[in-house]
N, C-alpha and C positions, 0 to 999 in steps of 0.2 A: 951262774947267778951271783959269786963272790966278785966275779970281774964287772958287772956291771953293777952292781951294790957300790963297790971300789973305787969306780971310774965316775961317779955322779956324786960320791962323797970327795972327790978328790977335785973335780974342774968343776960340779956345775954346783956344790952348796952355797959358794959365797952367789952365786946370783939369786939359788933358791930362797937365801935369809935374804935379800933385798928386797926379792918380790913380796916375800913374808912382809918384811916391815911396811914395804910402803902400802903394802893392800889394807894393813891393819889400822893403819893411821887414817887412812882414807873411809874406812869402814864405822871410826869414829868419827869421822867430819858428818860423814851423811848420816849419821843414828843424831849427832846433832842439831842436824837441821832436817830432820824428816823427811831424808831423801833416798829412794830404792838403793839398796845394797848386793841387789843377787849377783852382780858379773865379778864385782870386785870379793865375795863372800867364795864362791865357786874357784878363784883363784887362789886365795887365803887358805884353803882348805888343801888345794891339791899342791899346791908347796911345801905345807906341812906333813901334809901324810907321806910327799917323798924323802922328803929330811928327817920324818922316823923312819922309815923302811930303811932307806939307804945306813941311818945308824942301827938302827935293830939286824940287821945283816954282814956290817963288819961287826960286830958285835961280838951275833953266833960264830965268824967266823975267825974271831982271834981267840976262842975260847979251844 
């Protein structure tokens, strides 16, 4: 679990914080102009929850 923790905090974060940002900004475009959010929301969400996992797991494991 530490090597795949490891291995997505090491190659795939800097894509995960892309998708993060640009889902976010996009999420504010469409809350601007009152326009559905769920695909870009559902995205936003699962980039982030792997960007804390993947941190919350080297975490425990440099402890």
């Amino acid at each position: 679990m530490f090597a795949i923790a490891g291995n997505i905090g090491v190659f795939l974060m800097p894509f995960l914080c892309i998708i993060f940002c640009l889902n976010l900004v996009s999420i504010l475009k469409k809350i601007k102009q009152n326009e559905d959010t769920g695909f870009n929301t559902f995205w936003l969400i699962l980039s982030f929850t792997t960007i804390m996992w993947s941190l919350s797991i080297i975490g425990v494991g440099a402890l």
